[in-house]
MARSEMI-479902 format. One line per field, with one value per residue (C-alpha): chain; x, y, z; residue in three letters. Coordinates in Angstrom, 1 decimal. Layout:
N
unit: c(A, ...)
X: c(X, ...)
Y: c(Y, ...)
Z: c(Z, ...)
code: c(ALA, ...)
//
This chain:
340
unit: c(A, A, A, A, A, A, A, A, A, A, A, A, A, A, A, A, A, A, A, A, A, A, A, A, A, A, A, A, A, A, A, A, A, A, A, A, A, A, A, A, A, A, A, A, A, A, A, A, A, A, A, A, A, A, A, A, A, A, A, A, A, A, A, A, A, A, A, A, A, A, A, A, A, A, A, A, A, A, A, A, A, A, A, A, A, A, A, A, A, A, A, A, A, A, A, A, A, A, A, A, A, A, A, A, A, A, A, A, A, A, A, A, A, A, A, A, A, A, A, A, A, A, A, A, A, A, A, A, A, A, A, A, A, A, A, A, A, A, A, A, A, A, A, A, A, A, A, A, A, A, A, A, A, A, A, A, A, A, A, A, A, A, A, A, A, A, A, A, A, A, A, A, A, A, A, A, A, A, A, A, A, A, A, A, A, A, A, A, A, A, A, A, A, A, A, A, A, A, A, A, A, A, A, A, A, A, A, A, A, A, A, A, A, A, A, A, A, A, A, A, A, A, A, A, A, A, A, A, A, A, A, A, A, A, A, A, A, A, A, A, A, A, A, A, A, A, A, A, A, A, A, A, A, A, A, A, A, A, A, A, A, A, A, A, A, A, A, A, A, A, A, A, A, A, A, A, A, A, A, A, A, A, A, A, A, A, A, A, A, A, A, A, A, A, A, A, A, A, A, A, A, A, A, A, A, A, A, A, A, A, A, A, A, A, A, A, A, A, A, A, A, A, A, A, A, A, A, A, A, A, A, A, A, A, A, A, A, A, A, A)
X: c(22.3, 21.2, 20.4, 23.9, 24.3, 21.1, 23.1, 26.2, 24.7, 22.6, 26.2, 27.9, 25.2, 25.3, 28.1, 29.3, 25.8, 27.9, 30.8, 28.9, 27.1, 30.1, 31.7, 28.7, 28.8, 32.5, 34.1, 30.7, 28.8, 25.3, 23.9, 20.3, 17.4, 14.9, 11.9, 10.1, 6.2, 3.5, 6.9, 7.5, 11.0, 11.1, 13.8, 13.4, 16.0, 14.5, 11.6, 12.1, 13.6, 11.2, 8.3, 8.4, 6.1, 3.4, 3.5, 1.6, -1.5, -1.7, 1.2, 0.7, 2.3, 1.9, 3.9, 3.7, 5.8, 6.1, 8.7, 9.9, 11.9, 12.1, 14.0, 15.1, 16.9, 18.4, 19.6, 19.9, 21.0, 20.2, 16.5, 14.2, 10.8, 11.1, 8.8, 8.3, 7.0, 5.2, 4.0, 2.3, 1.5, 0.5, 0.2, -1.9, -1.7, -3.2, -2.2, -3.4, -2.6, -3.3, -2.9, -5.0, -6.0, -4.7, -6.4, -4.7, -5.6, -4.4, -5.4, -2.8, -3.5, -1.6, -1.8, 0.7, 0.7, 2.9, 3.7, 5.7, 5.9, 3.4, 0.9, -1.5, -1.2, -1.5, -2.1, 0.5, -0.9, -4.1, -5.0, -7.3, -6.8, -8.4, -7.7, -8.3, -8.2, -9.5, -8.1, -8.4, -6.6, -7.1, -3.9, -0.4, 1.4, 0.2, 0.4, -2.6, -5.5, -9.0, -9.5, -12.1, -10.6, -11.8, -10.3, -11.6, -10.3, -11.2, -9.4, -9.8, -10.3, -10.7, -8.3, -8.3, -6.1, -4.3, -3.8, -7.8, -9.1, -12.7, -13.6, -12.9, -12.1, -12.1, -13.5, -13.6, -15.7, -15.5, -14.2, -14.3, -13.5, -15.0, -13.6, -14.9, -14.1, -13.3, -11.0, -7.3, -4.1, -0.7, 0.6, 4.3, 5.1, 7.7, 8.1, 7.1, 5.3, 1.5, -0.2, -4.3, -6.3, -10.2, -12.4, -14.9, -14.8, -17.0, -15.9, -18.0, -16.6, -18.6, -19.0, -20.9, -20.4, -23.7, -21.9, -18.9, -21.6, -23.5, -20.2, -19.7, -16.4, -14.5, -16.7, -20.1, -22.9, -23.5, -26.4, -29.2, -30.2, -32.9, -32.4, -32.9, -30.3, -32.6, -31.7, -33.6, -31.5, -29.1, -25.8, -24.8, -23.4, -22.5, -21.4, -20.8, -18.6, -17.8, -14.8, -11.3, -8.9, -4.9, -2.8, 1.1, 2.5, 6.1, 8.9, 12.5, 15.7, 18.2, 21.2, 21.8, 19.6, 17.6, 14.4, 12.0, 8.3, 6.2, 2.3, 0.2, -3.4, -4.9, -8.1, -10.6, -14.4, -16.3, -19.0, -17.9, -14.5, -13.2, -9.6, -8.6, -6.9, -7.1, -3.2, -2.6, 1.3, 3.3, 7.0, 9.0, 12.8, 13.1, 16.4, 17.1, 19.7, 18.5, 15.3, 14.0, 15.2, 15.0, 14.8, 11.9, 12.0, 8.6, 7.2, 2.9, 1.4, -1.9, -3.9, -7.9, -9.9, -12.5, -11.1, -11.2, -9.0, -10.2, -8.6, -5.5, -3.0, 0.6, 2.9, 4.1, 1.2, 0.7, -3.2, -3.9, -6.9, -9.8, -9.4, -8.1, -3.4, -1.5, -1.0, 2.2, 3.7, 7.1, 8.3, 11.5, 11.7, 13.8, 11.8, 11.1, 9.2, 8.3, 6.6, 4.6)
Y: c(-9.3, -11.9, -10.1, -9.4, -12.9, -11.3, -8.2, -10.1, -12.2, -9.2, -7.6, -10.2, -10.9, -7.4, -6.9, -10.4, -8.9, -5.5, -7.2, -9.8, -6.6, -4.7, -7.7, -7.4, -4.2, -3.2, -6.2, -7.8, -6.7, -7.2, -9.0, -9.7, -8.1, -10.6, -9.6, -12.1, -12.0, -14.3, -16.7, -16.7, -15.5, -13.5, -12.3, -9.1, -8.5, -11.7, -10.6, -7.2, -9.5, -11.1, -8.7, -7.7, -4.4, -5.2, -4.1, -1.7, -2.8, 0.0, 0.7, 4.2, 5.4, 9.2, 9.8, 12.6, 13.2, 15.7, 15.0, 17.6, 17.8, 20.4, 21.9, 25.3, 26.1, 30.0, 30.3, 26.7, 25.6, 22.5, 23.6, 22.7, 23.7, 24.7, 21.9, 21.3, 18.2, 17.9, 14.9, 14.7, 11.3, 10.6, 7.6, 7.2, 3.3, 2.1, -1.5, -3.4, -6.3, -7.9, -11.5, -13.7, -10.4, -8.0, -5.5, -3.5, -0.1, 1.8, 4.9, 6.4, 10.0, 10.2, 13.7, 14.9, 17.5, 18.6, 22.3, 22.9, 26.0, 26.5, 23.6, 23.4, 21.6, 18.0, 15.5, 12.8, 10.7, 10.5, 8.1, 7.5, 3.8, 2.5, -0.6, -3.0, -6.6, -8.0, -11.9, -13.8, -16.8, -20.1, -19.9, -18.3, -20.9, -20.8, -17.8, -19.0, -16.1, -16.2, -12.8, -10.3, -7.9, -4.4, -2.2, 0.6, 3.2, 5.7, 9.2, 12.9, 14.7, 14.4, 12.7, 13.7, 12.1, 15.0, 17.5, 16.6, 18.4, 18.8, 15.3, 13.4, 10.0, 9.6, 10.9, 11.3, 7.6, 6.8, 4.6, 3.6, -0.3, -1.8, -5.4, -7.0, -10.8, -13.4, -16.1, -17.1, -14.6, -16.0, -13.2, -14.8, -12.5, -9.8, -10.4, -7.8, -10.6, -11.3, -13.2, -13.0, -16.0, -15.7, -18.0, -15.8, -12.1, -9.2, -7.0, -3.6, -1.2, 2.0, 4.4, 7.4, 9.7, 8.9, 10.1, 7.0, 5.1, 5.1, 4.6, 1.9, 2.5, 0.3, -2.7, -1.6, -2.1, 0.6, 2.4, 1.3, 3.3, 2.8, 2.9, 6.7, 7.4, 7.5, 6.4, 3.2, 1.9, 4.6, 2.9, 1.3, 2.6, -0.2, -3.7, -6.5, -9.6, -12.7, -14.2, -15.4, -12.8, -13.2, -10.7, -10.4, -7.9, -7.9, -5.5, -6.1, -4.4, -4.6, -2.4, -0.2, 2.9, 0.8, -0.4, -2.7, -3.0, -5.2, -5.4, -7.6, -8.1, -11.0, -11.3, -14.0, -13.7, -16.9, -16.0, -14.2, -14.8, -17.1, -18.0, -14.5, -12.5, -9.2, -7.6, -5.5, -4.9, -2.3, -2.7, 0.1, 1.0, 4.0, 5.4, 7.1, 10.0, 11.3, 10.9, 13.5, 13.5, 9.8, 8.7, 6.7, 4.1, 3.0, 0.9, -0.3, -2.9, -3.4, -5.2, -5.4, -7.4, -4.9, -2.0, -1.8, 0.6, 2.2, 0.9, 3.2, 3.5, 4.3, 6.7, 3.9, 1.9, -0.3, -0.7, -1.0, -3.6, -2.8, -4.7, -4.8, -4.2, -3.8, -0.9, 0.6, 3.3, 4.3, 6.9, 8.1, 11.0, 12.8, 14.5, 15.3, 13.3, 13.9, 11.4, 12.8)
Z: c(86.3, 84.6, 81.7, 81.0, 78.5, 76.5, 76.0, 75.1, 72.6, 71.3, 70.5, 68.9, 66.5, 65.7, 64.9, 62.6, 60.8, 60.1, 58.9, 56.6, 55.0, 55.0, 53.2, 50.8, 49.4, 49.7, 47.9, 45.8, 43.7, 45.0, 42.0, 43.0, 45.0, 46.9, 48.2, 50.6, 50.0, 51.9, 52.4, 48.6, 47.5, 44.5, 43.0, 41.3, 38.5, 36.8, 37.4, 35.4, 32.7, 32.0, 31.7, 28.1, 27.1, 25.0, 21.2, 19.7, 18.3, 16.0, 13.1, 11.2, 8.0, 6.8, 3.8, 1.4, -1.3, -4.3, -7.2, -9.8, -13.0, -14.9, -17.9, -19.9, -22.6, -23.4, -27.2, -27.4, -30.8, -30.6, -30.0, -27.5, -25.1, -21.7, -19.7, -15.5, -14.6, -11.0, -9.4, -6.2, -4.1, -0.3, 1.1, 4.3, 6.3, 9.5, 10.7, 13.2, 14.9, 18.0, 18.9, 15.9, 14.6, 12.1, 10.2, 7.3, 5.6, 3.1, 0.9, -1.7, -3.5, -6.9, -9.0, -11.7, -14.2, -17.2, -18.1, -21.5, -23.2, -26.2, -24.8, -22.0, -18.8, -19.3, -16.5, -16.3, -13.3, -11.6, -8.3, -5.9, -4.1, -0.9, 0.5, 3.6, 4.5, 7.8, 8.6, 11.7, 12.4, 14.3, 16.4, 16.0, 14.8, 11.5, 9.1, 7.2, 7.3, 6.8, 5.3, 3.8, 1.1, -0.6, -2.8, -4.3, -7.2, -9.4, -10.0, -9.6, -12.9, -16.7, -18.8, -22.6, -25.8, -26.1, -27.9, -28.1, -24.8, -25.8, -25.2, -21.9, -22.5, -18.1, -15.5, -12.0, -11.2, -15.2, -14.3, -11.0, -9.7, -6.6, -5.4, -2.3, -1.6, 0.8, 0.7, 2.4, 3.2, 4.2, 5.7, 8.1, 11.3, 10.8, 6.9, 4.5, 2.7, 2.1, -0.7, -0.7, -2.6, -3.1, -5.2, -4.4, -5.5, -6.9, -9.5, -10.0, -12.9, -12.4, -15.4, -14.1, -17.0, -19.1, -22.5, -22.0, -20.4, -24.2, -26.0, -23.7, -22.4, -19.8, -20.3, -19.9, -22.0, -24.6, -25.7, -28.1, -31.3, -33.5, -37.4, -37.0, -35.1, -31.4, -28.2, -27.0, -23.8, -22.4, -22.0, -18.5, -15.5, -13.4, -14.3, -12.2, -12.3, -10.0, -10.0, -8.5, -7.3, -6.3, -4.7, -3.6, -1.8, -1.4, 0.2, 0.3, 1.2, -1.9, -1.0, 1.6, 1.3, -2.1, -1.5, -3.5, -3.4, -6.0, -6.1, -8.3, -9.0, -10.8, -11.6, -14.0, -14.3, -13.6, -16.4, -18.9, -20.0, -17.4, -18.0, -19.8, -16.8, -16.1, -15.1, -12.8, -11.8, -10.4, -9.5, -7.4, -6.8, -4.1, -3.6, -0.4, -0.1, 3.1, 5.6, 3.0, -0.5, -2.5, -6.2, -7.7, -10.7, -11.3, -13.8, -14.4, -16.2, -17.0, -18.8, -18.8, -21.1, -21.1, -21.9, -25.4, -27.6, -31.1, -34.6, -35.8, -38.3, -37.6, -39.4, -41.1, -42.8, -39.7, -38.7, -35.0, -34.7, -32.1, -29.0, -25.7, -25.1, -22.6, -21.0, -19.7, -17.4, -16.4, -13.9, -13.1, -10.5, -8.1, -5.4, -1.7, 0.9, 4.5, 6.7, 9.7)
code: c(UNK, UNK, UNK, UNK, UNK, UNK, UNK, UNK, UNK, UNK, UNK, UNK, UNK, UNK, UNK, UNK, UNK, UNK, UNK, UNK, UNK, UNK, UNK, UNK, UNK, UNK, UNK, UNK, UNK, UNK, UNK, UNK, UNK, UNK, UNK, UNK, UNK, UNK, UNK, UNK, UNK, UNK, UNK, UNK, UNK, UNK, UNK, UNK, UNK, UNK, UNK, UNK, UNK, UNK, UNK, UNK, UNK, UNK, UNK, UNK, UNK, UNK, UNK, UNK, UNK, UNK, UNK, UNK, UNK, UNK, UNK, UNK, UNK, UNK, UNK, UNK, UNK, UNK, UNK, UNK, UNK, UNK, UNK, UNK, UNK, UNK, UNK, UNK, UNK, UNK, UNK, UNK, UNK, UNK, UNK, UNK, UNK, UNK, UNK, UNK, UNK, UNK, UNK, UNK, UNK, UNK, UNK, UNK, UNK, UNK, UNK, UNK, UNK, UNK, UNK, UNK, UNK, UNK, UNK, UNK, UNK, UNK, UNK, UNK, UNK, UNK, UNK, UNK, UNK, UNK, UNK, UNK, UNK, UNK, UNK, UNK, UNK, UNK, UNK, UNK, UNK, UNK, UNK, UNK, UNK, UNK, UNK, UNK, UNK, UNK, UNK, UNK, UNK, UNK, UNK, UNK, UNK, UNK, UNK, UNK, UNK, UNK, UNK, UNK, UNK, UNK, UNK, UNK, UNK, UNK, UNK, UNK, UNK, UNK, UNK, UNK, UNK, UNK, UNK, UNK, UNK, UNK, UNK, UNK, UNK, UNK, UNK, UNK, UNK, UNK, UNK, UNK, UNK, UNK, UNK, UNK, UNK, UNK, UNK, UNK, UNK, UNK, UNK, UNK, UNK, UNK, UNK, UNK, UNK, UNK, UNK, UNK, UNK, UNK, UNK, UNK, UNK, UNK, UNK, UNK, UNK, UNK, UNK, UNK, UNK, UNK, UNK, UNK, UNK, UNK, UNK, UNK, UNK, UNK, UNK, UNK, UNK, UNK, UNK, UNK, UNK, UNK, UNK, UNK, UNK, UNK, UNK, UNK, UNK, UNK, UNK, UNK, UNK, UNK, UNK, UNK, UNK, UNK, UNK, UNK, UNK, UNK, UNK, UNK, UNK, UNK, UNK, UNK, UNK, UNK, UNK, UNK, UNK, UNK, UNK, UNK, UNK, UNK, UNK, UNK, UNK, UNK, UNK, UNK, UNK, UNK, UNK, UNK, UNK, UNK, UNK, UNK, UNK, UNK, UNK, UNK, UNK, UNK, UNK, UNK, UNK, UNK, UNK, UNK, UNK, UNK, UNK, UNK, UNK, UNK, UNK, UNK, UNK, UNK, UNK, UNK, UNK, UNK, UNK, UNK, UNK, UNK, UNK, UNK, UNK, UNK, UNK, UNK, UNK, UNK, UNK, UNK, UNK, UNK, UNK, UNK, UNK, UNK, UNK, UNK)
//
């Protein structure tokens, strides 16, 4: 009998435990979870808050795209030839970044051709670019990089002067440019931003083809001839600068579905001709309709001390001196584009 007073108390507790969980779920919410480890209290919805996944160390881009225009005319008064223009261009990237690290890579395949009645095909654009830059920093509050940089590029087939098709005046690594240098990148987190200094950079300008290798095209040294007309010294194949080399990179969002991307190269030989800057600059507007279809407005400038261009005369009079001029390309396309 004396056990009756456990019992009792046994019940009462058991039942003012029913009501307080009752009271619990039926009119509150129950807004946290605790767990109790190794006396430690841990509460488990700020716990799930807190843990944040890890991002990606690796960013891919797989982009090909094709634009077309093309025209026709059937008893057209006014005259005419039926053309189709075709351009083709991939762009392959691989990003990564982790921590202090990053690591970005790049390779972009251009190829367009021209088809208008009563001429051949002419080539309208020809690319083969590789880049990548490696930077390492001292800590993550700065956006301060110490970075290695290459860039290589060259293209795929001949290019003539047309209508003149039976001499190339390129070809496929004639010429061919090799940059490797080391230097500074300010490169801010979650900007579309970089800008790449480097006091210190080699410059290779390959001409492979031994025939614009002797008439020393794109810089190189030509060949020497003897009063009769005999080759001494074959022309040559590779030449070599140092110099400085600055970069920018820049992507921006202008309008809603508009997109603009600007890339420029600078580059001075320490030797040579230091001070007389070599141009390279390429501005893009991209359109987009759809995930698919977009609009490009493209424009290049170049400008290269050694690449030198042949005295002419104009229709009207006006004589064209030997020497090096800018160089300009504009494209304005409507095309496809799938990314994978």
């Amino acid at each position: 009998m004396r056990y009756w007073r456990v019992y009792l108390l046994f019940f009462i507790c058991f039942s003012i435990k029913a009501q307080d969980d009752k009271f619990i779920i039926g009119e509150r919410k129950l807004q946290d979870t605790l767990f109790i480890i190794k006396k430690d209290t841990i509460n488990l919805n700020q716990l799930l808050q807190s843990v944040k996944p890890t991002p990606a160390k690796w960013k891919r881009v797989n982009k090909v795209g094709v634009n077309i225009s093309e025209i026709a005319f059937v008893n057209w008064n006014a005259g005419g030839n039926n053309s189709v223009s075709a351009l083709a261009n991939t762009t392959f990237e691989r990003k990564y970044k982790f921590k202090n690290v990053q690591w970005t890579n790049e390779m972009i395949l251009k190829y367009g051709v021209n088809i208008q009645e009563g001429q051949k095909i002419r080539k309208t654009d020809d690319a083969l670019q590789i880049n990548s830059t490696f930077g390492a920093r001292p800590n993550s509050n700065t956006s301060w990089y110490f970075s290695a940089k290459g860039n290589f590029n060259t293209q795929f087939s001949n290019g003539y002067r047309y209508p003149n098709t039976d001499n190339p005046i390129s070809r496929f690594m004639a010429p061919g440019y090799f940059f490797l240098g080391v230097g500074g990148e300010y490169a801010p987190d979650k900007k579309d931003l970089t800008i790449y200094l480097s006091p210190l950079t080699q410059k290779s300008t390959f001409v492979l083809d031994q025939t614009l290798a002797d008439a020393g095209a794109f810089g190189v040294r030509a060949a020497e001839y003897d009063a009769d007309g005999n080759k001494i010294r074959g022309g040559q194949k590779v030449y070599t600068e140092v110099g400085i080399l600055v970069t920018n990179s820049y992507q921006t969002k202008v309008y809603e579905n508009m997109f603009f991307s600007n890339k420029l190269t600078l580059y001075t030989d320490y030797i040579n001709s230091f001070g007389n800057v070599d141009v390279n600059w390429i501005m893009d507007f991209e359109l987009r309709v759809n995930e698919y279809v977009k609009a490009d407005l493209g424009v290049n400038i170049i400008y290269d001390d050694d690449v030198k261009f042949k005295e002419f005369t104009e229709e009207d009079g006006t004589v064209i001196p030997y020497g090096a001029r800018i160089q300009l390309k504009q494209l304005l396309g409507v095309g496809v584009v799938y990314n994978f």
